[in-house]
C-alpha positions, 0 to 999 in steps of 0.5 A: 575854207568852209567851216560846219558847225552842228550839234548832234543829241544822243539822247531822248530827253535832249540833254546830252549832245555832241558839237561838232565843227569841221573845217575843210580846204578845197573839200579836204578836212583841215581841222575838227573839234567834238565835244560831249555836252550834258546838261549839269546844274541846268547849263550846257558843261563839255565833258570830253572835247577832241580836237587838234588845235595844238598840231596833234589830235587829242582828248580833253577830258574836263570836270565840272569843277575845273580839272582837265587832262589832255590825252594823245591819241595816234590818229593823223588822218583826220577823217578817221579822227573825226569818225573815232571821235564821234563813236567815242 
């Protein structure tokens, strides 16, 4: 099993970014997580993560202050979770 972790800054400034791991099998992705990063108050904060860690795939949109609500989204491939996520 092979793990990648990178980030991926979708900004000028450098203040918004994705991070990215995937984790693969025998050359097959077996799990993933992406999540939108920013800057806030001078600190790294996730605003949306995806990712499957609960036998499904899912978004997690989450406030600074807390709150987090988890959405399902019908994607069991995870290549194409992967790519949704990302262009999301």
């Amino acid at each position: 099993m092979g793990d990648k972790n990178f980030f991926k800054y979708i900004d000028k400034d450098g203040v918004e970014r994705l991070r990215i791991k995937i984790s693969t099998t025998k050359g097959r992705i077996t799990g993933i997580v992406i999540q939108y990063e920013t800057q806030y108050q001078q600190k790294w904060t996730t605003i949306v993560r995806y990712d499957c860690s609960h036998g499904f795939f899912h978004r997690d949109i989450l406030s600074p202050k807390g709150e987090k609500e988890k959405q399902i989204i019908s994607i069991e491939n995870l290549e194409d979770a992967l790519s949704y996520a990302e262009q999301d």
